[in-house]
N, C-alpha and C positions, 0 to 999 in steps of 0.2 A: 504494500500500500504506500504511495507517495506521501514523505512530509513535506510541511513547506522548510525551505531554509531558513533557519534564525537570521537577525538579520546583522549578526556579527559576521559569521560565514559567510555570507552576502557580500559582505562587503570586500573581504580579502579575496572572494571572486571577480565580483567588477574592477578592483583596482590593480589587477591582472593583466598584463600586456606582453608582450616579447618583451621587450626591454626590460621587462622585471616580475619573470617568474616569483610565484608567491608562495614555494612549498620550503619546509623544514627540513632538515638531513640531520643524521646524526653517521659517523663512523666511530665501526668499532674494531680493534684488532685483539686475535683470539691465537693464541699458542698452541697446537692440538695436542693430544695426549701422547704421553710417550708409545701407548701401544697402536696408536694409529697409523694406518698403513698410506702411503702414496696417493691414495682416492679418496681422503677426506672430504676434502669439499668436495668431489663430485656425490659423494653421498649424502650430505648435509643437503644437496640440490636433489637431487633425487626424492630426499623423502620431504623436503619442501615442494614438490611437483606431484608426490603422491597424498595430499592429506584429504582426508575426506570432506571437510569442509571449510572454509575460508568465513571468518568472522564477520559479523553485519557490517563492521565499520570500515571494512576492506571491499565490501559489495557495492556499497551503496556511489551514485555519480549523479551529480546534476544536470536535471533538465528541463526547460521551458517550452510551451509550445502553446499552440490555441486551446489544446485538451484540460491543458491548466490553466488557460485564461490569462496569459503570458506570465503567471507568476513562476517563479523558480523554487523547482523541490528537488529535493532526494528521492531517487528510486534506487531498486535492488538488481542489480545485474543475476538476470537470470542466465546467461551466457558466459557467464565470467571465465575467461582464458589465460590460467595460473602462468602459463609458458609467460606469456605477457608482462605479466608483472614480478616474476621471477625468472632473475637471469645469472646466468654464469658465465664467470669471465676470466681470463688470465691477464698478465702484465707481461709485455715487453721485458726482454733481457735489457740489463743489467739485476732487473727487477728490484730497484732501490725503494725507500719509502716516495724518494720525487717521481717516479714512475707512477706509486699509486696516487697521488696526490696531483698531476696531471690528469690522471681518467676520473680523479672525485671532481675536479674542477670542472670537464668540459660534460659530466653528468649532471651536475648541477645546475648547467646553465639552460638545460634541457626542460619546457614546457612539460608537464604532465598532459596525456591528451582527454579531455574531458568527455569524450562520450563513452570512457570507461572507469571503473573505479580509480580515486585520484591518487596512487601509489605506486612504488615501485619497490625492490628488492634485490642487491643485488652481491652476489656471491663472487669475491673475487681473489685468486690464488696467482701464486707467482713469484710472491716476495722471497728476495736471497737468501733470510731466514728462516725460513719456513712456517711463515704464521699466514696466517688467513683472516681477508678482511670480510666487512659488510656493510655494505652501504646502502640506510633503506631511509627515501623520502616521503615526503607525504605532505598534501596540499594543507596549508593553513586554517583551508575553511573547514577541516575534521579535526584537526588538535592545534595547540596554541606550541612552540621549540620546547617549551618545559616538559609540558607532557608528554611529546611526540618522545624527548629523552628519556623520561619516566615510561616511557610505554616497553620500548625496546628495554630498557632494563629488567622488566618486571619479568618478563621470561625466564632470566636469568638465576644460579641458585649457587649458594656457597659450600654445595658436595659434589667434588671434582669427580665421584664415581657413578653420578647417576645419569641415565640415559634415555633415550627415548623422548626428549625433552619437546617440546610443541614450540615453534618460533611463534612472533608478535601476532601473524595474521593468521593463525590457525584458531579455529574456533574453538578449542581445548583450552587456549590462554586468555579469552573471552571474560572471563567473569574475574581474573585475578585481575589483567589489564584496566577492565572497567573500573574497579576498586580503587587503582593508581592513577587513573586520570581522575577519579572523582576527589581522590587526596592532594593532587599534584597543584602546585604554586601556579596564579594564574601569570600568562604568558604577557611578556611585553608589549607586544606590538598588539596584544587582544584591547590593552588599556585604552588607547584613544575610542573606541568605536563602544567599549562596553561601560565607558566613564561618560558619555554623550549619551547613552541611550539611559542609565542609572538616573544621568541628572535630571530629565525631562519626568521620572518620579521620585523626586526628592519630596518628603512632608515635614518632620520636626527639623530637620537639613537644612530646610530651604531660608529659613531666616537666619542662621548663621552665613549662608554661603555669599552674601555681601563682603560680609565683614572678613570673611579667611581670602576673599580677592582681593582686596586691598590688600590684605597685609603680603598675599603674595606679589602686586605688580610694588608695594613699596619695595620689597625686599629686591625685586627684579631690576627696580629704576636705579637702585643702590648699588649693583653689584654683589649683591651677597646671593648665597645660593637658597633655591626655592625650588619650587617646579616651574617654577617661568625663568626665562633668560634673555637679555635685550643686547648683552654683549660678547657675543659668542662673533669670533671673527671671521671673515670670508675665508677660505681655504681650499686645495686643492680636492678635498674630498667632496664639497658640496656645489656640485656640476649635475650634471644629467648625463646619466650611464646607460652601456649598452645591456644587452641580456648576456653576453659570455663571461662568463666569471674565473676569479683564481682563488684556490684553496691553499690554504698554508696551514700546518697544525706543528705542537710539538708538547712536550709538559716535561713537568719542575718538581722536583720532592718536595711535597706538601710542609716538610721538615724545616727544608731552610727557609721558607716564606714563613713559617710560626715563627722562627728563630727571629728574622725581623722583624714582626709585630711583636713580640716580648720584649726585647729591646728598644723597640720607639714606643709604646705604649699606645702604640695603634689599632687596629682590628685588620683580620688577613685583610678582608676585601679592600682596604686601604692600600695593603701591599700589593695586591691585584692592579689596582688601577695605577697607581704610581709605576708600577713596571710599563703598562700600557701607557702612560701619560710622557716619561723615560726614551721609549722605544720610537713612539709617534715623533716625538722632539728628534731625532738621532736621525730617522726616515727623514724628515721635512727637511732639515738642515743638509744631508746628501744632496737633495734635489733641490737646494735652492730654493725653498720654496715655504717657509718656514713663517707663519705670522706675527707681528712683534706682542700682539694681547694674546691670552692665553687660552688656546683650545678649550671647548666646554665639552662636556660627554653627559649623553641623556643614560644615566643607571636608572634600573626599577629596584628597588628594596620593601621592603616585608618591613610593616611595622604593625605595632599594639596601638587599637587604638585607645585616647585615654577616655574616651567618652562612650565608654561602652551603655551608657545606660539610654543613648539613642534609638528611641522607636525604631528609625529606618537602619539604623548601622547596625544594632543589633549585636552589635561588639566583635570582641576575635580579630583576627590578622586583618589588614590590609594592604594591599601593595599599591604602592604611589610609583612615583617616578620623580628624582631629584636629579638639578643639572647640575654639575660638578666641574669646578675651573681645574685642570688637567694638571697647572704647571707649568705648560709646556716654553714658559718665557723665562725658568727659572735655569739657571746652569746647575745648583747642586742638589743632585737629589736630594737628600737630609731635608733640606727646604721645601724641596717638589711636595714631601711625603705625610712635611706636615702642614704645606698647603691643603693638600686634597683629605686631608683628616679634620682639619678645623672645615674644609667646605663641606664636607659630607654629613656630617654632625651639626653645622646649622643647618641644612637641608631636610633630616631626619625632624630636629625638633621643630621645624616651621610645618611641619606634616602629620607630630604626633600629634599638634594641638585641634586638629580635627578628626571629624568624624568617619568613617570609610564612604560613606558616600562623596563628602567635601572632599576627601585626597581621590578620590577617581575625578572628581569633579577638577580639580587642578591640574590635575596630570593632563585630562583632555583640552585646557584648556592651553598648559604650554606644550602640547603636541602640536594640536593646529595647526601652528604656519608650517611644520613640517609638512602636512599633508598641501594645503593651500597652495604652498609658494611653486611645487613645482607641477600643479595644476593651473596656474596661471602662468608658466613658465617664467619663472623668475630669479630661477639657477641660477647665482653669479651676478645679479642686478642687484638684488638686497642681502641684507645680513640674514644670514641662517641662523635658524632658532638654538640648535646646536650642532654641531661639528661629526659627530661620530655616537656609537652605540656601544655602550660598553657592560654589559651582564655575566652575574656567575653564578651558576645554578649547581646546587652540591647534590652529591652524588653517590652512589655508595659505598660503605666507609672497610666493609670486608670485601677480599677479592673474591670474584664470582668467574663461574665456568658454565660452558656452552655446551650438553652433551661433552664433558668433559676437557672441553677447550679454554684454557685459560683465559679468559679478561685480560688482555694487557695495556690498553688504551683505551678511552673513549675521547670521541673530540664533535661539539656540536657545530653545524655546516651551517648558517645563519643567512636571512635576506638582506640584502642592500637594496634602499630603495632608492625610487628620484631625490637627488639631493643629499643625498647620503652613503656614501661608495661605499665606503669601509665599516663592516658590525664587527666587532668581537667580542665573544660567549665563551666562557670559560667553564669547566666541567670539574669539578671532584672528583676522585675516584680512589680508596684503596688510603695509598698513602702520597697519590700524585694531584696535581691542578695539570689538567688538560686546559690547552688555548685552542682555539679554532679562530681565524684571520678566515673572512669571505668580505671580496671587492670585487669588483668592477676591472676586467680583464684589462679595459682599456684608460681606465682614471685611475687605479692605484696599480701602477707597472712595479716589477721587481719585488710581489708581496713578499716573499719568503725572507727578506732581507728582515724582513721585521721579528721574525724569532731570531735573529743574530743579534737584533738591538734590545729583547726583552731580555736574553741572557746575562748580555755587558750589562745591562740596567739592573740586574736580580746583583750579579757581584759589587756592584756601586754602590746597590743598596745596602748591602752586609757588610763592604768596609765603610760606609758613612755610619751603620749603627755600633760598630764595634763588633759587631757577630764574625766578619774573617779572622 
């Protein structure tokens, strides 16, 4: 039976184009077992090509027509062609990680095609080590990057001997899956579109949300951080990009990045972004190309909110969005680190003091020109709201195995949209921080250059805190 589309879904399907596929990736690399023979992954495909049933949320594909009265639903692929959506692949000798990180790149850049379920899956062997990757995406308008990362995890189990295991899209992993998207942190880029639609039913909300605007455009007009930002400078990232994209990944011992937040008295995600705020400075300055005010990055963060006793907020978590001055005008890190610590922390408390509806309501409100300005094409003509996209979504904290395949990586594959070439999403796992770099094949050239500069950046940060 056809639903209609929510009209969050909705949206990240109309605002679909070539130039800027709208689906989520996640890569994983999996060690196989030591009693595994030669034809792992072809059996790992194999019995992904033999399962008896494929989960509702892998069937279903939008479609509009007169029969629905031009509205746009979900229907169920009665047809569904597994080959299709799962594929097997090998890498080209040398078979380096740049080898697979080329075929993630020009996958990604890849339209899902919509008159079939919006997914893909794809099984990839080759590498000189002999681990085995997977790489499975999936349209925005079914899961939000969090979940989509939460999803593929959940299959997942931390006994290296058990077998038989059911992947993401098998209807056997249906009901735990469901449980983990329904626990899973709401997704970034879900914020603008579910923060505009929340606010249209705000009730005891709505007479505060004067007053938490003011205080956000004061805080914006100031410079000080908010969810709004008026000073975020032109940069070479906020152009209008093509659809081919470049994939760069790498991670970090979870270890040494504690090690510098106990020493500055920071919090990890401080050191998160300071590496990234480090690395982007290192980037710009190679190419010339470097702004003299300092880079702003739109983070989403998880807060409490303090006025839980709001009819409409209802209390518990909410996730806002705070704009964050990067640093990137600073030369010592030490400095960088306790810039983007003192900005992140007035940002968090200009956010705790409302309600969850008010911080969606904010969030949506300094999204806007992101979506606006390159709807009126205005790329490059006015000042962009922020600069770049920078999230870290944790992950899980024991190692997990795949039908007996070690977990050795996870790295989340992220959208770049008009006006914002470069996203990086960072991942938890074990005892490492995976980065995932996705840009714009042809506005941010030489991505990979940028794990060379989160590296230098990570050791600069450890001898600025004393931790070398």
């Amino acid at each position: 039976m056809p639903s209609p589309i929510d009209p969050t879904s909705l949206a990240f399907l109309l605002a679909e184009n070539r130039n800027q596929p709208m689906h989520v990736a996640g890569l994983q690399l999996f060690d196989p077992p030591a009693d595994a023979g030669p034809d792992f992954a072809r059996s790992l495909y194999e019995s992904a090509l033999g399962i008896e049933e494929v989960g509702p949320l892998f069937r279903k594909h939008p479609h509009h027509s007169l029969g629905t009265l031009g509205q746009w639903v979900w229907t169920d692929d009665k047809q569904l062609d597994i080959e299709h959506h799962v594929r097997h692949s090998a890498l080209p000798r040398p078979g380096r990680v740049r080898e697979l990180l080329e075929l993630v790149s020009r996958l990604h850049g890849q339209m899902l095609a919509r008159e079939r379920p919006l997914w893909e899956a794809h099984l990839i062997e080759g590498l000189d080590d002999g681990r085995i990757a997977m790489y499975t995406k999936l349209h925005h308008a079914l899961v939000d990057g969090i979940s989509a990362m939460k999803l593929m995890q959940s299959v997942l189990t931390t006994d290296p001997d058990r077998r038989g295991m059911p992947l993401p899209f098998d209807a056997r992993a249906t009901g735990k899956a469901r449980k983990q998207r329904e626990t899973a942190e709401q997704g970034l880029t879900e914020v603008p579109v579910d923060a505009l639609r929340t606010a249209f039913g705000l009730t005891a909300d709505a007479a505060g949300l004067p007053a938490a605007l003011i205080r956000s455009l004061s805080k914006g007009v100031r410079n000080e951080a908010s969810s709004l930002s008026f000073y975020a400078p032109r940069s070479m990232f906020n152009v209008a990009i093509t659809g081919s994209r470049r994939f760069a990944a790498d991670d970090w011992p979870l270890e040494r990045l504690r090690a510098v937040s106990k020493a500055s008295r920071t919090t990890l995600n401080d050191v998160v972004l300071a590496m990234c705020g480090g690395a982007v400075r290192s980037y710009l300055l190679e190419l010339n190309s470097l702004p003299d005010a300092s880079l702003v990055s739109m983070v989403p963060v998880g807060l409490k909110s303090r006025t839980a006793s709001s009819e409409s907020g209802g209390g518990g978590n909410a996730v806002g969005s705070v704009m964050v001055k990067l640093g990137t005008d600073l030369d010592d890190p030490a400095d960088r680190l306790a810039a983007i610590h003192d900005s992140m922390r007035a940002g968090k408390e200009a956010l705790e003091s409302m309600t969850p509806n008010q911080i969606l309501a904010m969030s949506a409100v300094g999204m806007a020109p992101s979506i606006v300005i390159p709807m009126l094409r205005l790329n490059g003509i006015v000042r962009p709201p922020f600069n770049l996209i920078i999230s870290n979504v944790p992950g899980p904290r024991s190692t997990q195995y795949l039908n007996g395949a070690r977990l050795t990586g996870t790295y989340p594959v992220s959208v770049p949209m008009q006006g914002m070439a470069l996203n990086i999403t960072c991942n938890s796992y074990a005892d490492l921080m995976g980065f995932g770099l996705t840009g714009c094949r042809r506005t941010v050239p030489h991505l990979q250059r940028l794990l060379m500069h989160l590296d230098d950046e990570l050791v600069a940060l450890e001898k600025a805190t004393g931790v070398a």
